[in-house]
FIGUVO-811345 format. One record per residue: residue number from 1; z negated, y, x negated of N, C-alpha, C in turn; residue in one letter. Coordinates in Angstrom, 2 decimals. Each point is the difference from the previous one (the first is absolute). Last residue first. Example, Ala and Ser with C-alpha at 12.3 -4.5 7.8 and 13.67 -1.06 7.14 Angstrom:
2, -7.08, -2.25, -12.85, -0.06, 1.19, -0.82, -0.73, 1.09, 0.77, S
1, 0.07, -5.72, -0.29, 0.00, 1.19, 0.89, 0.00, 1.20, -0.90, A
END
This chain:
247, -91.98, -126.28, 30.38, 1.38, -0.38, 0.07, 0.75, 0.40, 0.22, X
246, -4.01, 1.84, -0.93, 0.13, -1.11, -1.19, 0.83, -1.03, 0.66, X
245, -1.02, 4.03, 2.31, 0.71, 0.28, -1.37, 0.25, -1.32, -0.71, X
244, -1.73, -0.64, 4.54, 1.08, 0.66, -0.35, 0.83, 0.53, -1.41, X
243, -4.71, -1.21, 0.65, 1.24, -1.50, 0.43, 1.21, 0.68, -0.10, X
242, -4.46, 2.71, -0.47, 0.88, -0.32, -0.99, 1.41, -1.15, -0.07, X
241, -3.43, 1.42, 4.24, 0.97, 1.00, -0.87, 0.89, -0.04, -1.32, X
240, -1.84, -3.06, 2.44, 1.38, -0.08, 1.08, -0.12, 1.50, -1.12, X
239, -3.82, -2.11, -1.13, 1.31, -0.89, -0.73, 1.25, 0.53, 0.87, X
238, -4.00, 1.60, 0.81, 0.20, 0.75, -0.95, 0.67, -0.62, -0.67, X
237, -0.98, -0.98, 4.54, 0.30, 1.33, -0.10, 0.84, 0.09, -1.70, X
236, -2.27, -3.57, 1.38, 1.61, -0.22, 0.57, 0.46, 1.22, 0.00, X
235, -4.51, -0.46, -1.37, 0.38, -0.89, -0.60, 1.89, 0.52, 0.06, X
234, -3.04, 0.93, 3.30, 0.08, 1.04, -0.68, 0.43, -0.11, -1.16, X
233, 0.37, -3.35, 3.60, 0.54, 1.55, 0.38, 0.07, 0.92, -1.28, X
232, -3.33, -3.97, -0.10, 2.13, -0.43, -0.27, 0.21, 1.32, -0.01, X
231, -4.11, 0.53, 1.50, 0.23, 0.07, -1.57, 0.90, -0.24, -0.48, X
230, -0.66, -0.71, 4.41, -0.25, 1.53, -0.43, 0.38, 0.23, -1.01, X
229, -0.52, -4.56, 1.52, 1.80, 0.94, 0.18, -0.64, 1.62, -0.26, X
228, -3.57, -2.74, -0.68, 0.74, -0.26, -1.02, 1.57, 0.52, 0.37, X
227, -3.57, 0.10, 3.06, -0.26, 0.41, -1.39, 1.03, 0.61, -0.84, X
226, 0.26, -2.56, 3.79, 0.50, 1.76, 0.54, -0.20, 0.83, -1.50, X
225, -1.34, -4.48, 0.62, 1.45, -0.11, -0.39, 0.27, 1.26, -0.43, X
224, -4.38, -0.70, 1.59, 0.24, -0.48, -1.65, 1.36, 0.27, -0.51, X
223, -1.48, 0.33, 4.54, 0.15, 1.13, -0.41, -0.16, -0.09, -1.26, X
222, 0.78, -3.71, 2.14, 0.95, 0.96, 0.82, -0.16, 1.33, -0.99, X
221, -3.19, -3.18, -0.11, 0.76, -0.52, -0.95, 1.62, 1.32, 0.57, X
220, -3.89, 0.02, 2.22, -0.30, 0.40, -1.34, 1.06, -0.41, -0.81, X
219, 0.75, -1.51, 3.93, -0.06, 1.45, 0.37, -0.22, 0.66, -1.14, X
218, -0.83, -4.63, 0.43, 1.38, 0.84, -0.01, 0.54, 1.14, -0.08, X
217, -4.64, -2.08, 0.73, 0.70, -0.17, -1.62, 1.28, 0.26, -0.26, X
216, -2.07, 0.46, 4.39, -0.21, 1.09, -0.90, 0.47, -0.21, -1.74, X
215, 0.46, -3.29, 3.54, 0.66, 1.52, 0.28, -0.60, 1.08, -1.01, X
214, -0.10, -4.91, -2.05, 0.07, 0.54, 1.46, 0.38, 1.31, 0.15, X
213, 1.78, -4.47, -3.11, -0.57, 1.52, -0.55, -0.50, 0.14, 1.98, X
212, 0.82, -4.55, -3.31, 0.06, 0.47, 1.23, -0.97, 1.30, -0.12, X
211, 2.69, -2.24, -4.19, -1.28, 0.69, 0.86, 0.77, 0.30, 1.19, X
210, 3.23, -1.65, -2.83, -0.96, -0.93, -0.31, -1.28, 0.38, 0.48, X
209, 3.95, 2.42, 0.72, 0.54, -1.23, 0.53, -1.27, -0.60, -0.42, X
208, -0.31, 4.71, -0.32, 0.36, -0.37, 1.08, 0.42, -1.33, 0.54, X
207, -0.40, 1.03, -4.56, -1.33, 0.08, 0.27, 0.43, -0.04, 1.77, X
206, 3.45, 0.47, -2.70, -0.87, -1.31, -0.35, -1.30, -0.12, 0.77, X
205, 2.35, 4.10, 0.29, 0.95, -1.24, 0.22, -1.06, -1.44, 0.20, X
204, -1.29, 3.77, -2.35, -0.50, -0.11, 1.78, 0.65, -0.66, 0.37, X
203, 1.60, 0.08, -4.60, -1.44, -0.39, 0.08, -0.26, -0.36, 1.33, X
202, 4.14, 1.59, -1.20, -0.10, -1.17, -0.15, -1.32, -1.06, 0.51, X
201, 0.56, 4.65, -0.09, 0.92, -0.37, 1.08, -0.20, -1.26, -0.46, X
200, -1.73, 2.35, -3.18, -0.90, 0.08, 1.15, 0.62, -0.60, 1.12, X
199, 2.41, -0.09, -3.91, -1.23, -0.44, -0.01, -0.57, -0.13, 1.14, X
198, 4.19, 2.37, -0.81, -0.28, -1.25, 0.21, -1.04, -1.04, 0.14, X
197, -0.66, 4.73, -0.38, 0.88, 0.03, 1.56, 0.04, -2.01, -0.03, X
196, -1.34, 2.44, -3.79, -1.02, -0.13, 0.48, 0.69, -0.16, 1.87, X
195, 3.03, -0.11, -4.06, -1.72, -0.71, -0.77, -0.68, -0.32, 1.82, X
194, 3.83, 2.73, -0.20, -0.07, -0.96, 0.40, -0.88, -0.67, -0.30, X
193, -0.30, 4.12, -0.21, 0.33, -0.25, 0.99, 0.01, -1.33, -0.24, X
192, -0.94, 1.44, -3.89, -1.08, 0.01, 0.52, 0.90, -0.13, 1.44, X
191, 3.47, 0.05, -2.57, -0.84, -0.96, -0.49, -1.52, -0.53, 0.70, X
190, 2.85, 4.12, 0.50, 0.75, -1.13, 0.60, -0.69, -1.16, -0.50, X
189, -2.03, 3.91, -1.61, -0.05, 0.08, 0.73, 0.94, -1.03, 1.52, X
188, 0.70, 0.12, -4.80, -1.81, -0.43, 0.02, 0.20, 0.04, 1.46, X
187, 4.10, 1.75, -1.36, -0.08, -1.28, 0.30, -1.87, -1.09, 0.09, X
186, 0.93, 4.92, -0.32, 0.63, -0.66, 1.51, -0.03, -1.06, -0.43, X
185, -1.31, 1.52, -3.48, -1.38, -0.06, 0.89, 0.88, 0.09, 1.64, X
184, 2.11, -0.52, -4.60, -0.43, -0.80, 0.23, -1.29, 0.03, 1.40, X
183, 4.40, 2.58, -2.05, 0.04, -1.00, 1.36, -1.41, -0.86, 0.02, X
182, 1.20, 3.10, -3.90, 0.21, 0.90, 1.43, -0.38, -1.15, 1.35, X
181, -0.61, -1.35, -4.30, -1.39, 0.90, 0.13, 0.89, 0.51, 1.17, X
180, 2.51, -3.26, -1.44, -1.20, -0.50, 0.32, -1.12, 1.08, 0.73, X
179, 4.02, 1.14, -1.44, 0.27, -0.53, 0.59, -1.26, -0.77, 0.87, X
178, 0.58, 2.17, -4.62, -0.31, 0.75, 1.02, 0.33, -0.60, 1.44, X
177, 0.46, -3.30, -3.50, -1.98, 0.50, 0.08, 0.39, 1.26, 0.98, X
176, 4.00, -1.98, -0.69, -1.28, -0.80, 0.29, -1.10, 0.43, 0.54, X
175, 3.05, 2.58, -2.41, 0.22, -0.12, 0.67, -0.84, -0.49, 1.00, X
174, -0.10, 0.72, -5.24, -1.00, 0.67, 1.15, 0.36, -0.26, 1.59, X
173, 3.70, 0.10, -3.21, -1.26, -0.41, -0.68, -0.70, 0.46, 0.75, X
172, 5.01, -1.56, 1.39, -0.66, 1.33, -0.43, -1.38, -0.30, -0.05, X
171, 3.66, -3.26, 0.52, -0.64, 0.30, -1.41, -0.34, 1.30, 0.37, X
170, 0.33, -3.95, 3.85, 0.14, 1.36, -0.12, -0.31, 0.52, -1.94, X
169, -1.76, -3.69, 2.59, 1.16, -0.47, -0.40, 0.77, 1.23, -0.72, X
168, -3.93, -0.26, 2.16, -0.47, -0.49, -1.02, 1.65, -0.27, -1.13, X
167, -0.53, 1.71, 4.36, -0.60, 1.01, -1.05, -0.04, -0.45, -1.10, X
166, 1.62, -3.08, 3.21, 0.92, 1.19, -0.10, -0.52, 0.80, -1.04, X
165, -3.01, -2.94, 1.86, 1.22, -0.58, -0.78, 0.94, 1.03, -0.56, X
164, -3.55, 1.02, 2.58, -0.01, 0.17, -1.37, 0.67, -0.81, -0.73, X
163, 1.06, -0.03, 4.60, -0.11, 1.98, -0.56, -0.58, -0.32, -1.29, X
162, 0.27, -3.98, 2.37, 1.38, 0.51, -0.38, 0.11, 1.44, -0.22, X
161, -4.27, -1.81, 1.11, 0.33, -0.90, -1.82, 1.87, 0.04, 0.34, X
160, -2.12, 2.27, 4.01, -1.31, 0.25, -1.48, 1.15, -0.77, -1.28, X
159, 0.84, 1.45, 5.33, 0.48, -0.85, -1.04, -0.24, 0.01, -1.53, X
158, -3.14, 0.52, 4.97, 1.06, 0.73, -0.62, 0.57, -0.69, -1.43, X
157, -3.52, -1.58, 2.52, 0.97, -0.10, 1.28, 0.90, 0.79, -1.06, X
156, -3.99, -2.99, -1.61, 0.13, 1.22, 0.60, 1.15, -0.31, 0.22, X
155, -1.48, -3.91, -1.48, -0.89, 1.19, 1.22, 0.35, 1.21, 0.41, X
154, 2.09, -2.80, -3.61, -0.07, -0.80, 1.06, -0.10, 0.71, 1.33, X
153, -0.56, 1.41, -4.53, 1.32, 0.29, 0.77, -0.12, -0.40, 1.45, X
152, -4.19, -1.25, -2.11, -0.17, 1.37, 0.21, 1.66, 0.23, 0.57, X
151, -0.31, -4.32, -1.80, -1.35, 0.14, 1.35, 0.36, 1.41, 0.13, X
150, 1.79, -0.90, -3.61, 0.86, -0.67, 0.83, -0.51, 0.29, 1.50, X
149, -2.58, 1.03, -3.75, 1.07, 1.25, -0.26, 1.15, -0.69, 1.41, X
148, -4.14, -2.70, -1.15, -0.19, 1.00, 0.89, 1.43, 1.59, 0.22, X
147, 1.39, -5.70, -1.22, -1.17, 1.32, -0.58, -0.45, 1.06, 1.05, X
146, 2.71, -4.76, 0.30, -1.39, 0.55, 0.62, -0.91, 0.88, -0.67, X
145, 4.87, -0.58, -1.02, 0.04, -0.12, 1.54, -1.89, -0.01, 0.11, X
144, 1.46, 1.61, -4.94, -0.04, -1.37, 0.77, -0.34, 0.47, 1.59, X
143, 2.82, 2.84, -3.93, -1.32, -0.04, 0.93, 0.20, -1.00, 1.09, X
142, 2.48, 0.68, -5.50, 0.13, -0.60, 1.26, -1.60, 0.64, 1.34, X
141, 2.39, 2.99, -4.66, -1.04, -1.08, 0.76, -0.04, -0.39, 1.46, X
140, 2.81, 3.52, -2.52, 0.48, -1.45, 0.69, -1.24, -0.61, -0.34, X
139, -0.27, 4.64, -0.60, -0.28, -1.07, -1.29, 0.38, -1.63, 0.28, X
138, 0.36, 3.99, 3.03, 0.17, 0.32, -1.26, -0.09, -1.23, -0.91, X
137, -1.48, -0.66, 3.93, 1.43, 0.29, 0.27, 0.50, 0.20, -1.57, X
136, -4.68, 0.01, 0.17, 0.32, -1.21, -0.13, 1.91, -0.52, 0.31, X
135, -2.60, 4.06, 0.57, -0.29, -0.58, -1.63, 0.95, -1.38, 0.37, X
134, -0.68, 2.04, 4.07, 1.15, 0.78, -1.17, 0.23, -0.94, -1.36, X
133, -3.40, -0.63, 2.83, 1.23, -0.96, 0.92, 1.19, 0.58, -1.02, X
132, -4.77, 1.39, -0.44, 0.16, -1.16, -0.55, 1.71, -0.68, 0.46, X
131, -1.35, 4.77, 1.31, 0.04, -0.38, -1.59, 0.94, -1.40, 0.02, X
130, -1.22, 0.17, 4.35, 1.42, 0.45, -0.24, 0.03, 0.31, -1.87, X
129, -4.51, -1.10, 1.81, 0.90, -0.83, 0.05, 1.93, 0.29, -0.13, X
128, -3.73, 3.08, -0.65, -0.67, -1.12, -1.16, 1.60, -1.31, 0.20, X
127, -0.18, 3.39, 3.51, 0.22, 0.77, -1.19, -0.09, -1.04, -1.29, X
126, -1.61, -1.31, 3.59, 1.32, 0.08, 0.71, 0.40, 0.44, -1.35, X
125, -4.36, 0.47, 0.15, 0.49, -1.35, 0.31, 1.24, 0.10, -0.07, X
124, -2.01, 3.94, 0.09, -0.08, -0.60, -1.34, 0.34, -1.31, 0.07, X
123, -0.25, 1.79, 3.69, 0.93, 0.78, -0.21, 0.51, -0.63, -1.61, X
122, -3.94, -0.93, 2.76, 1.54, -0.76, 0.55, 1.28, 0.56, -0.54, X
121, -4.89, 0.06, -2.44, 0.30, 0.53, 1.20, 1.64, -0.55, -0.18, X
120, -4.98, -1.80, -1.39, 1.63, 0.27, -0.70, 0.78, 0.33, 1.39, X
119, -5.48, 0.66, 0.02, 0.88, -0.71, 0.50, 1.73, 0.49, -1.05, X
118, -6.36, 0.05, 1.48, 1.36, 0.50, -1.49, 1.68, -0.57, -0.09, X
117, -4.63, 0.98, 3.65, 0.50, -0.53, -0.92, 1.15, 0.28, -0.63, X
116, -4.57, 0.73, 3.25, 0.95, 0.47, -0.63, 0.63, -1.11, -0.99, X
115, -1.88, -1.45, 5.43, -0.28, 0.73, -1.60, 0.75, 0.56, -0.78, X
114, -2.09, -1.90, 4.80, 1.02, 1.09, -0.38, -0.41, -0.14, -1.53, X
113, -0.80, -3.93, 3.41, -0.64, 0.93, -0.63, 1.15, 1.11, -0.65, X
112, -1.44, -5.28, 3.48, 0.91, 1.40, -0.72, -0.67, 0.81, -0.54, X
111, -0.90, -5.36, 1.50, -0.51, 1.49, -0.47, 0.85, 0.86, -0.50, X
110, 1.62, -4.68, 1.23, -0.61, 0.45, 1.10, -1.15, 1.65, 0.01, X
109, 3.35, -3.02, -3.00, 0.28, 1.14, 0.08, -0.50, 0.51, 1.38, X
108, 0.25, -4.46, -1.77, 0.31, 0.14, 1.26, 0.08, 1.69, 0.18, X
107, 0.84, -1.83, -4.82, -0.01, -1.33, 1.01, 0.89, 0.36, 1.21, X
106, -1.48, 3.05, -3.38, 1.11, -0.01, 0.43, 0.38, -1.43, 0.69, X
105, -4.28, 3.16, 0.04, 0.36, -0.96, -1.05, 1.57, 0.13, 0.80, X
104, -2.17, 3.26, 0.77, -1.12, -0.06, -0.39, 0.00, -1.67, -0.93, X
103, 3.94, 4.16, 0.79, -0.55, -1.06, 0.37, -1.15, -0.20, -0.71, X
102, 2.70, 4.84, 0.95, -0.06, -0.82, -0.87, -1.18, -1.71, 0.88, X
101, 3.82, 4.89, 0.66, -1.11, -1.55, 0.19, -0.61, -0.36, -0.82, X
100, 1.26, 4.62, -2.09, 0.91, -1.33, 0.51, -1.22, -0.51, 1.24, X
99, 1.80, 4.45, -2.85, -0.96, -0.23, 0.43, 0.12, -1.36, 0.89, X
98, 2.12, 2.22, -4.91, -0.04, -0.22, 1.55, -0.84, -0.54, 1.03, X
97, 2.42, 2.08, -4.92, -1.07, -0.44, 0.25, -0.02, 0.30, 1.96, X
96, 3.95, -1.54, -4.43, -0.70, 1.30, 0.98, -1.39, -0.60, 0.60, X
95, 3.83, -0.48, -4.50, -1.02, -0.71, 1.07, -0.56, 1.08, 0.55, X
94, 3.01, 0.64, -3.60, 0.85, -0.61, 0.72, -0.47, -0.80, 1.48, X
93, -2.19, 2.16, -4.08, 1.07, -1.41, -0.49, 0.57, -0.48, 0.99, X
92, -3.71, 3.29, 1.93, 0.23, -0.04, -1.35, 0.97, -1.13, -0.19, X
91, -2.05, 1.46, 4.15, -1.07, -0.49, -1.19, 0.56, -0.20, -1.17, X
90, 0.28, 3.09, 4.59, 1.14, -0.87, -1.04, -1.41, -0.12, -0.82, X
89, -0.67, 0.67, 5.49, 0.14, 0.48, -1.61, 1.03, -0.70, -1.32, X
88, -0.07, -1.22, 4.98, -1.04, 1.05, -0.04, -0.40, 1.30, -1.17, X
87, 4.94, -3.64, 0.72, -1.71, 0.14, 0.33, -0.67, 1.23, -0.22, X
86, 4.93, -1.45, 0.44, -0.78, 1.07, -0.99, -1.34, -0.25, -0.26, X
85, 2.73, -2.27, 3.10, 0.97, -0.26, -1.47, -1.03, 0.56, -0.78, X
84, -1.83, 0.08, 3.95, 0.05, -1.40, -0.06, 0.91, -0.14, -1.40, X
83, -0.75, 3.83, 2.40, -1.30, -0.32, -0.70, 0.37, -1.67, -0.42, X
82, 3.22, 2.36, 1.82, -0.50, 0.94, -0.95, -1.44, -1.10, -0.77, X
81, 1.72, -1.05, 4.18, 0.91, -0.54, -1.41, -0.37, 0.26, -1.03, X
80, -3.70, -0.06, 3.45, 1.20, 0.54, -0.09, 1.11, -0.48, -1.31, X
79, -4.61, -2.07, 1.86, 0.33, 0.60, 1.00, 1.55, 1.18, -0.13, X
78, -3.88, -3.45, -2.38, 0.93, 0.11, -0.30, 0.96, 0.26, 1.22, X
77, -4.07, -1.24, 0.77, -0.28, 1.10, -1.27, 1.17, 0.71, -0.39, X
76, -1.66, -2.89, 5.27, 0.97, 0.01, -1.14, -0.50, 1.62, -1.18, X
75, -3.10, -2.49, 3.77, 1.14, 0.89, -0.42, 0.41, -0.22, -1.03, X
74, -3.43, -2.76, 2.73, 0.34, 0.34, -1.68, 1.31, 0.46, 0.23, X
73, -3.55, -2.11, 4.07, 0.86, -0.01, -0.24, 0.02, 0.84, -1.58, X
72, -2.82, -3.88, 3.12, -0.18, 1.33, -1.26, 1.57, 0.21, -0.16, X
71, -1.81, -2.53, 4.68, 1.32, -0.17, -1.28, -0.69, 1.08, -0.94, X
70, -3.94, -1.43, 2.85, 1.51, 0.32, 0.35, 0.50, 0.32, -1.40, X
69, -4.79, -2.95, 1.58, 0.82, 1.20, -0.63, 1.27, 0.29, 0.28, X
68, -3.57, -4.95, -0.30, 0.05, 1.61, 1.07, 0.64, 0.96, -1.27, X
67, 1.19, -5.51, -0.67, -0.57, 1.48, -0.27, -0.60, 1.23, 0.90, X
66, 1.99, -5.12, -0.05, -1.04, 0.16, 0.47, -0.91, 1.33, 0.01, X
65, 4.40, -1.28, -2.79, -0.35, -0.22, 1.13, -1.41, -0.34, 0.37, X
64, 1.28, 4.04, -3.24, 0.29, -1.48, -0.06, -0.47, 0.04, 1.33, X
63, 2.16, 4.37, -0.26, -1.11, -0.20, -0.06, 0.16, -1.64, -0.70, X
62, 3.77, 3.15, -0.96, -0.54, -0.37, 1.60, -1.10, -0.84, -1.03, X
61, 2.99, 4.43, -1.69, -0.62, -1.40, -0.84, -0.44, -0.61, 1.67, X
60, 4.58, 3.32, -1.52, -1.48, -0.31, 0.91, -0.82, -1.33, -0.35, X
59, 3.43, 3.71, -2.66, 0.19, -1.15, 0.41, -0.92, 0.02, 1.37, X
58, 4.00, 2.76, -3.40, -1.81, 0.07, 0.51, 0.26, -1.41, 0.44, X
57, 3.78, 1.83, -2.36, 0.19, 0.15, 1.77, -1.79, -0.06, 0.45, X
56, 0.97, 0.32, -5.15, 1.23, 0.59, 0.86, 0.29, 0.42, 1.40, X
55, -3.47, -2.84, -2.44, -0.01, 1.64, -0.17, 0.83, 0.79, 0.34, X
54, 0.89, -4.77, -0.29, -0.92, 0.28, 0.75, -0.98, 1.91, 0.11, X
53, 3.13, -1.32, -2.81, 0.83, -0.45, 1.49, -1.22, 0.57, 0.45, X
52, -1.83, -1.10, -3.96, 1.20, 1.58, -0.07, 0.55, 0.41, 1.42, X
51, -2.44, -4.23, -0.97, -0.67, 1.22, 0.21, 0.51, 1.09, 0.23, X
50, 2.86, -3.76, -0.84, -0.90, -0.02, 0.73, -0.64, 1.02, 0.45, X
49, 1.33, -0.32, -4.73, 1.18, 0.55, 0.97, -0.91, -0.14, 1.65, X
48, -2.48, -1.86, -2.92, 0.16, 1.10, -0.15, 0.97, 1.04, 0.77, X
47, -0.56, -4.78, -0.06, -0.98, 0.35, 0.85, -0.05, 1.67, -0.17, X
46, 4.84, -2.35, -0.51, -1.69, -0.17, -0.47, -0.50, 0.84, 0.82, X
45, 4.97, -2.13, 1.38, -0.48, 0.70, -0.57, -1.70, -0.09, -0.52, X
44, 3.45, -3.00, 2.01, 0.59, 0.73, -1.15, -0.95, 0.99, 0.08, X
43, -1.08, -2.75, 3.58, -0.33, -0.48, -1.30, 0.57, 0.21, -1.33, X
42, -1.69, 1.25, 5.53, 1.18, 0.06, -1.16, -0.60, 0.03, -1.67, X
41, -2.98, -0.15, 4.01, 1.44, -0.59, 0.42, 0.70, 0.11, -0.86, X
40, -3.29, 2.53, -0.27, -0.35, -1.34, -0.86, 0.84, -0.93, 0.32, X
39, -0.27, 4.07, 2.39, 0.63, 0.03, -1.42, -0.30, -0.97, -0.76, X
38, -1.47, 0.15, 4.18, 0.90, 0.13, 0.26, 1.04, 0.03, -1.68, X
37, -4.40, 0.48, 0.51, 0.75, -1.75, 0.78, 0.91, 0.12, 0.03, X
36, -2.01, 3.92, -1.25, -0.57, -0.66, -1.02, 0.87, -1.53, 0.52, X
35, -0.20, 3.22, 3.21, 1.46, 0.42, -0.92, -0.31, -1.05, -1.32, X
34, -3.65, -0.46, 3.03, 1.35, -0.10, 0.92, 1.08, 0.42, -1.33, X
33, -4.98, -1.43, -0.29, 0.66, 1.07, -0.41, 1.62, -0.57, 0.44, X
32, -3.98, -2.26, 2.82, 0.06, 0.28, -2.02, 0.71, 1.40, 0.19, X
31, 0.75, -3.63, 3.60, -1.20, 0.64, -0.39, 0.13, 0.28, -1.55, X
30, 3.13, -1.72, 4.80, -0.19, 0.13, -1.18, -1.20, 0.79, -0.25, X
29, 0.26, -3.13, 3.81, 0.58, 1.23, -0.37, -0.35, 0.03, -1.20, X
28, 0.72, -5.07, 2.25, -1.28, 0.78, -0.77, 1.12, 1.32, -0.17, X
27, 2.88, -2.84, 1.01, -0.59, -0.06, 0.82, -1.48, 1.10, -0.09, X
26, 3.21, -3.23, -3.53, 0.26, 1.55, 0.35, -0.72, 0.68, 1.12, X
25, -0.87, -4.80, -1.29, -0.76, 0.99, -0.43, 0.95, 1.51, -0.28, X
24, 1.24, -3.31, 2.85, -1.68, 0.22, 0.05, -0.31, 0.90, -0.95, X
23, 4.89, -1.66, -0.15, -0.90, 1.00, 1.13, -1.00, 0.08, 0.32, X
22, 0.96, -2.05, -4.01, 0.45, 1.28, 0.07, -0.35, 0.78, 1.52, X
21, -2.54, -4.21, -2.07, 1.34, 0.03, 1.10, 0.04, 1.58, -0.01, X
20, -3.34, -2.16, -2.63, 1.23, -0.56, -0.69, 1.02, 0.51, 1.30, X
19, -4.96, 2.63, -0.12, 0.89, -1.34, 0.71, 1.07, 0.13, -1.42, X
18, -3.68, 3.28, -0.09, 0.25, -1.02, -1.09, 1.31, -0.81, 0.36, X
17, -1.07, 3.61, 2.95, 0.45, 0.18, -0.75, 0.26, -0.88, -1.69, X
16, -2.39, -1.01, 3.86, 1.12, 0.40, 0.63, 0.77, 0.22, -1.66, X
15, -4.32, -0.19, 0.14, 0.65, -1.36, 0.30, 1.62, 0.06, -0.32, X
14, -3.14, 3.62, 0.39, 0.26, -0.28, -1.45, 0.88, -1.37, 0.20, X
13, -1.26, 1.85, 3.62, 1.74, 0.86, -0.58, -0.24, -0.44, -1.37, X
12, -3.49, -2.19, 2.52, 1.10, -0.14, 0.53, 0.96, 0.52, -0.32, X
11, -4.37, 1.41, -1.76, 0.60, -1.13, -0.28, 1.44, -0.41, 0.69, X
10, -1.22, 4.33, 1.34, 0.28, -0.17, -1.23, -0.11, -1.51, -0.56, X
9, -1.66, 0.72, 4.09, 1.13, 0.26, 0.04, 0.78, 0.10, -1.81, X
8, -3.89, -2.06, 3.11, 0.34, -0.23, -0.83, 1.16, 0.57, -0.72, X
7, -2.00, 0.43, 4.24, -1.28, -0.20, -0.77, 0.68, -0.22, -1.29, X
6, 2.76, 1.10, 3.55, -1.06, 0.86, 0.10, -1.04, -0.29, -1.28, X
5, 3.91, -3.26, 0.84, 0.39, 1.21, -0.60, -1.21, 1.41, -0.42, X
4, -1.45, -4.40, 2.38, 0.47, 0.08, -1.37, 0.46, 1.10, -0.94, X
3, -0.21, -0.16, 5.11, -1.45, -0.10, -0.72, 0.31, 0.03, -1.66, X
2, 3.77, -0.61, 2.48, -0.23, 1.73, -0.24, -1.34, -0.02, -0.22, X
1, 1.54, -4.44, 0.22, 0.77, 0.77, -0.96, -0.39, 1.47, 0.01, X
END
């Protein structure tokens, strides 16, 4: 067996890792793009969103098995709130321009790369969606349990569709809408906390029960977290300042 292991080692973790028996093939360390496995664990979101996360906390790519090389590691782009509601620049209609991950396919996302891109910022989201939640208060249109206007109350933490209930209910003209433009980037900003806190917690979650990680894949993964509570923090900053008024 340790003749074997010496001369053959990558066939044997390819083995390993084909088996039908979960504990054989959890056993093999993980290889590829660590936050890329980890986010493919979850299956409410796309490969786009994906990237985004993944720009959020960085990642580490590990070699394939039989590889010479050490982990490549990829800082995070998306490093402050600021930059994460606002991006880099405004591109106009409500889109900002930002500097992302980006993947070489979205399979195994084993090539990283920095690129620019053009992104609907979280603010215009939230904003697009409290519109759509009004219009529709206003106009008793039913919103079906699996729309995204249901998905979005859902997520955030503050009481979104009983403040434009109210506005909507209210006969002073314009209410609504100033309501919207004063509260909507604490609530972008309660939106991007949780977007990217549930995700990623869900993800290493996953990825700690279906890869056997070693000491150092922990450790990287330790400072993936550290990532992303940086960015909660600064996230948690600029919703604890407006939380107060908007109850």
């Amino acid at each position: 067996g340790k003749k074997r292991c010496q001369a053959d080692r990558k066939g044997i973790l390819a083995s390993a890792r084909a088996s039908s028996d979960p504990g054989i093939r959890n056993i093999p360390p993980l290889t590829g793009n660590l936050t890329w496995k980890a986010l493919k664990q979850i299956p409410t979101i796309d490969d786009r969103e994906r990237e985004f996360i993944m720009s959020m906390v960085g990642t580490y790519i590990y070699p394939p098995d039989g590889a010479a090389g050490e982990a490549v590691p990829w800082m995070p782009t998306l490093t402050s709130a600021t930059k994460l509601l606002y991006g880099d620049a405004d591109a106009g209609g409500g889109n900002i321009r930002l500097t992302l991950l980006s993947c070489n396919n979205f399979t195994d996302c084993d090539v990283v790369s920095e690129r620019p891109y053009i992104h609907t910022s979280f603010h215009k989201k939230v904003t697009d969606m409290m519109t759509s939640i009004a219009d529709r208060i206003r106009s008793r249109t039913e919103i079906p349990n699996n729309s995204p206007e249901v998905a979005f109350v859902n997520q955030v933490s503050e009481p979104v569709y009983r403040m434009l209930s109210i506005g909507s209910s209210n006969v002073s003209v314009g209410l609504t809408e100033n309501l919207i433009e004063r509260y909507s980037a604490v609530i972008a900003a309660d939106y991007a906390f949780t977007f990217l806190e549930r995700n990623l917690r869900v993800g290493l979650a996953s990825v700690m029960k279906n890869y056997t990680l070693n000491e150092g894949q922990r450790e990287n993964m330790k400072l993936l977290s550290e990532n992303a509570r940086t960015l909660l923090t600064s996230l948690g900053h600029i919703w604890q300042l407006g939380v107060k008024e908007l109850r």
